[in-house]
C-alpha positions in Angstrom: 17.9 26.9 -3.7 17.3 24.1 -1.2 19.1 20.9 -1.6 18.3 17.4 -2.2 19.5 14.5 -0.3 19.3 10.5 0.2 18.3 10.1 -4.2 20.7 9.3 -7.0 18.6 11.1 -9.4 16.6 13.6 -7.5 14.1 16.0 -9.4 15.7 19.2 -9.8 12.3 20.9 -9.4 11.0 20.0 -5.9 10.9 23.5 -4.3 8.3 24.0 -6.5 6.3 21.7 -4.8 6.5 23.5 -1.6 4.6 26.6 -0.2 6.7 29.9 -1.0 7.7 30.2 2.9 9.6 27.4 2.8 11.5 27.7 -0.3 14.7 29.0 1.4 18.2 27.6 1.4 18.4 26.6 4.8 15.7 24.1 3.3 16.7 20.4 3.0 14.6 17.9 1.0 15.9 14.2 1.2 14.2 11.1 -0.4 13.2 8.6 2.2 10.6 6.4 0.3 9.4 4.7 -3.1 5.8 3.5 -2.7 4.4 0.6 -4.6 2.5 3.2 -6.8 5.3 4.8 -7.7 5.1 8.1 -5.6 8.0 9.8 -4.1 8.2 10.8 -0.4 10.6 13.4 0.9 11.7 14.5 4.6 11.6 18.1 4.4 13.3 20.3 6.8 13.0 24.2 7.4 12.7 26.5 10.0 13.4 24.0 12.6 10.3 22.1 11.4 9.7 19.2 9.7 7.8 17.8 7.1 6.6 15.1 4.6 6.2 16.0 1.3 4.5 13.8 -1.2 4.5 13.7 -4.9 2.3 11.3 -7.3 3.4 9.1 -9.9 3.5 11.7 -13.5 0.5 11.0 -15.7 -2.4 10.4 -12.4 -5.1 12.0 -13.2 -6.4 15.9 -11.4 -9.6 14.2 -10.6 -8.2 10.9 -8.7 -5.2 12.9 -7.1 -8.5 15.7 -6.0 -10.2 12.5 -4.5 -7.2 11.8 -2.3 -6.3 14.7 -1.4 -10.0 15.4 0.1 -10.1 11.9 1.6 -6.4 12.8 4.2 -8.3 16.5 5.0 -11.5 14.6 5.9 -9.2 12.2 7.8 -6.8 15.1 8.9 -9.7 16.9 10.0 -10.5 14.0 12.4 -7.3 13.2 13.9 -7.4 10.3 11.7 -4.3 11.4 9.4 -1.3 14.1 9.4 -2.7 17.4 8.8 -1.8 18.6 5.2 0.1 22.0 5.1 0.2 22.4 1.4 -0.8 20.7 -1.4 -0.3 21.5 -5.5 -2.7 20.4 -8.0 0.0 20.9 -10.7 2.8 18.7 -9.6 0.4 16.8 -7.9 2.5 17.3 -4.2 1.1 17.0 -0.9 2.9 18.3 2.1 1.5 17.0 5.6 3.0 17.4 9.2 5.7 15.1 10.4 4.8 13.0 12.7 7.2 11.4 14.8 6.7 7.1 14.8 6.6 5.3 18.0 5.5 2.2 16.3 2.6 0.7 16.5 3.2 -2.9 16.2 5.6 -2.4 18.9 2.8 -1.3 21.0 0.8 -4.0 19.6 3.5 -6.7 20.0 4.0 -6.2 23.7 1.8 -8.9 25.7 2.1 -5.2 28.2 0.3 -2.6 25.9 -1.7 -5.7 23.7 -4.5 -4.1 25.3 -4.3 -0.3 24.6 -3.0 -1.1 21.1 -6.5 -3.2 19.9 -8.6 -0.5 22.2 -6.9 2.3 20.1 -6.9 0.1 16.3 -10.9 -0.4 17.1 -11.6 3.1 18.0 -9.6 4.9 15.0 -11.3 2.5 12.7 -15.0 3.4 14.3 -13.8 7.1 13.7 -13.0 6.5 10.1 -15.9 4.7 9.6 -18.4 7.2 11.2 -17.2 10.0 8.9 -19.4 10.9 5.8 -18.6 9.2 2.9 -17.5 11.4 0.0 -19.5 12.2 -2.7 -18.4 10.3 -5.8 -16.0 8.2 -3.7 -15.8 4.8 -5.6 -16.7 1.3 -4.0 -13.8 -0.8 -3.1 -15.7 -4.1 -4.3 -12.2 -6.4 -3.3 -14.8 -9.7 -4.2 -14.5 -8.5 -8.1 -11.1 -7.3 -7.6 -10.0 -10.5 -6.1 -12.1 -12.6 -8.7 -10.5 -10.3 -11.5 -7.3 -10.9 -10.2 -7.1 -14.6 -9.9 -8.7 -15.2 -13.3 -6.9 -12.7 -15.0 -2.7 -11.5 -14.2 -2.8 -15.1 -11.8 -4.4 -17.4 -13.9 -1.3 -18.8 -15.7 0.7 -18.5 -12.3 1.8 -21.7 -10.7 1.0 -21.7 -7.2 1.1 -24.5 -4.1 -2.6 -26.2 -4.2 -3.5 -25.1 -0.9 -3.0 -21.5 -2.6 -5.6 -22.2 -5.1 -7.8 -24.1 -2.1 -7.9 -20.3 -0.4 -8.3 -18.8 -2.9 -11.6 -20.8 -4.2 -13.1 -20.4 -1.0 -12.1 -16.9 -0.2 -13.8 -15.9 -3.4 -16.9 -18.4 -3.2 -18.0 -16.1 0.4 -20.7 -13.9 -0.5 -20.1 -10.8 -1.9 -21.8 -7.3 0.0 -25.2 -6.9 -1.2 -26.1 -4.1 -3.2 -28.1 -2.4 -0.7 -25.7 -2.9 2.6 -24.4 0.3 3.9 -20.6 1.3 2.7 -18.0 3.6 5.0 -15.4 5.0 4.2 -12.3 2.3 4.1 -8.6 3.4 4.0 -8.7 -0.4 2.1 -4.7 -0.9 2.6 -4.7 -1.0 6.2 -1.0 -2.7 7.0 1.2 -1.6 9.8 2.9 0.1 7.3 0.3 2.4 7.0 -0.1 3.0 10.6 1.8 5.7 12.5 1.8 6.1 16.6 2.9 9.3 17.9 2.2 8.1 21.7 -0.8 8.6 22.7 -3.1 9.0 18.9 -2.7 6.1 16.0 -2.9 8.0 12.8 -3.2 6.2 9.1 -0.9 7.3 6.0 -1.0 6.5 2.1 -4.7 7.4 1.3 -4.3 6.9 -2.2 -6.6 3.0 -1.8 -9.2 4.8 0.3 -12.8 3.6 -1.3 -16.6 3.1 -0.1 -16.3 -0.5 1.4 -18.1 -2.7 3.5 -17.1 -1.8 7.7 -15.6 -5.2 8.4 -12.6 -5.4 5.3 -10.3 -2.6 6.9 -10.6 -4.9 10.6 -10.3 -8.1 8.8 -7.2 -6.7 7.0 -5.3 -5.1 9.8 -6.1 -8.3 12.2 -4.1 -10.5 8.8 -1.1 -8.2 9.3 -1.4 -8.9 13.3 -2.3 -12.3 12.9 -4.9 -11.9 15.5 -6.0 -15.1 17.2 -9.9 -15.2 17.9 -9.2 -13.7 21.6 -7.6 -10.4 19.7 -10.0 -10.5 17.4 -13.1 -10.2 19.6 -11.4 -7.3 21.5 -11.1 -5.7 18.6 -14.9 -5.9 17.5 -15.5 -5.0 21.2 -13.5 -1.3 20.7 -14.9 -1.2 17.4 -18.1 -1.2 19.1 -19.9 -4.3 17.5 -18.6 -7.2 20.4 -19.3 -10.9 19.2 -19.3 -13.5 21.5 -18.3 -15.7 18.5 -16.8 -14.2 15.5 -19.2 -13.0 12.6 -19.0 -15.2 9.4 -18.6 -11.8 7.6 -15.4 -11.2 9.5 -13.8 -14.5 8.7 -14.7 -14.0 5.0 -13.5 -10.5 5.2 -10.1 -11.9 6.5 -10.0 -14.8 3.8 -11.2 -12.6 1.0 -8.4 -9.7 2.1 -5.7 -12.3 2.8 -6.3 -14.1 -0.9 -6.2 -10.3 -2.4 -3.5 -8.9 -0.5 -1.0 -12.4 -1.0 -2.4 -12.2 -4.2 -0.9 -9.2 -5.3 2.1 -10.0 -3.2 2.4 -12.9 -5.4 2.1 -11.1 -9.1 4.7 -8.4 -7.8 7.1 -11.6 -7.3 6.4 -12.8 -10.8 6.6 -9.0 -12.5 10.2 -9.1 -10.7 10.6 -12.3 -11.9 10.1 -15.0 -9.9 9.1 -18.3 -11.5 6.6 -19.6 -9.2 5.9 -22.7 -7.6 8.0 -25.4 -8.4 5.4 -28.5 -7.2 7.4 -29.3 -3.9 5.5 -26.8 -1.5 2.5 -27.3 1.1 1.0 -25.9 3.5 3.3 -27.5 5.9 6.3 -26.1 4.5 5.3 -22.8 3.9 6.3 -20.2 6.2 3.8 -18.3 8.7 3.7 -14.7 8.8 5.1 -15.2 12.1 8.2 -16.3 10.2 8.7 -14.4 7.4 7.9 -11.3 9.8 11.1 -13.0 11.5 13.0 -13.0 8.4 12.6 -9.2 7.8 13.7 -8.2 11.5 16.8 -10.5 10.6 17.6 -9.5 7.5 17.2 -12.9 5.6 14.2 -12.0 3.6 14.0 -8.7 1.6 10.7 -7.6 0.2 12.8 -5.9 -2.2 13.3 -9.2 -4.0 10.9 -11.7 -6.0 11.5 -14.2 -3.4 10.6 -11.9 -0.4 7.6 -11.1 -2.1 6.9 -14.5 -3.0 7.0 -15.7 0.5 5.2 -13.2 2.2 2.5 -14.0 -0.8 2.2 -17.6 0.2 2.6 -16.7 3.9 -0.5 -14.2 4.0 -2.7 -16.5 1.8 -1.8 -19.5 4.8 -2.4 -17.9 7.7 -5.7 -15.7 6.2 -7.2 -19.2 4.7 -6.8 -20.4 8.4 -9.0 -18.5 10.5 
């Protein structure tokens, strides 16, 4: 029987998760990670390999966990993703390749490698994008989601009024038209999500991944960034559409993902119980990404709590509403 590490309350079923060759008792399965949707990820060690072994929330349905699982081998199958080693339909487990991090917003943040990082973000993302798209694969459509999600969980929230000024105008930019052609979109694309092993940038947590229009997956990783309009038109360069000025689309892409993604920073604060706004903050006072990404390096702000939720909330929806 292999043992469980790193989880008060580990399942006492997880070998069953893993293909019979590694069900040994040299085997060691420790907890490492808690997603938003409530999966569970595990560092798996046997055979002097390693591995990542994923397990869905109980209760998602075959068809949805199917639809992610063929998304990361379509992705895995392009270098885009960790190849997948094993995966169970009935405990809805995934087990991919580790991949050892080098970090790619250390790459990224180094005025040295600035460069290579936006040539190798631009490329990856022209990779996913050229890839077929699924059959059955659902559109993204953030606009609705967006528009659902301020008039309906957010509409009783109180918020700064240059937080309701974003949002109106991220949400009065035009929505994709019905005929404009959709790719295939990770549609979660933070750092987080982003893994460098040295020389290929790979993406994790496919669980988001939708039909979507090409410029939302750039317009949400250049957010996280907080690209400037220099980064911004490297980026379209390696993506292979360069702009001598930036596209409208893209700058409604970034407002639109910036007022969804603070957005539901925002209702996570108030599910955990955060009050709101309290009708002293502005713009002004409201802390940059810059600043709050400060405040995790240092410890002061915890995205574990309403309030580091609530400022990195109010933080994306400021610097997104900016550009």
């Amino acid at each position: 029987m292999s043992s469980v590490r790193g989880s008060s309350d580990p399942p006492s079923n997880m070998d069953a998760c893993l293909p019979a060759d590694l069900r040994a008792s040299s085997t060691t399965i420790t907890k490492i990670a808690a997603g938003m949707s409530g999966a569970g990820v595990y560092r798996i060690a046997a055979g002097g390999e390693q591995f990542v072994l994923k397990v869905s929330p109980p209760g998602q349905p075959a068809d949805e966990w199917r639809r992610v699982v063929e998304v990361q081998q379509l992705a895995a199958a392009a270098a885009l993703a960790p190849r997948i080693v094993h995966s169970n339909e009935d405990r809805r487990a995934v087990l991919s390749a580790f991949v050892p991090d080098q970090s790619f917003p250390a790459l990224y943040g180094d005025p040295r490698t600035r460069g290579l990082a936006i040539l190798k973000l631009g490329q990856m993302l022209r990779r996913m994008h050229d890839l077929p798209l699924p059959a059955g694969l659902r559109p993204a459509a953030p606009h609705v989601f967006a528009r659902e999600l301020w008039s309906g969980p957010l509409a009783d929230l109180a918020v700064p009024a240059f937080v309701e000024e974003a949002v109106q105008r991220a949400l009065a930019g035009t929505p994709a038209a019905d005929d404009e052609a959709l790719v295939l979109s990770h549609n979660d694309l933070n750092p987080t999500n982003l893994i460098f092993d040295g020389d290929r940038l790979l993406m994790l947590d496919w669980e988001t991944a939708a039909a979507n229009e090409p410029f939302y997956d750039l317009a949400t990783v250049a957010n996280f960034l907080r690209m400037d309009d220099s980064s911004s038109r490297a980026l379209l360069d390696a993506y292979g559409t360069p702009a001598a000025i930036l596209p409208d689309r893209y700058r409604d892409q970034r407002r639109l993902s910036a007022a969804l993604v603070g957005g539901l920073l925002l209702n996570r604060a108030r599910q955990s119980g955060h009050a709101g706004a309290t009708g002293g903050e502005t713009r002004e006072s409201t802390a940059s990404l810059g600043e709050v990404y400060a405040g995790l390096r240092d410890g002061s702000i915890s995205l574990a709590t309403p309030d580091g939720q609530w400022r990195f909330g109010l933080a994306m929806v400021k610097d997104g509403s900016s550009v």
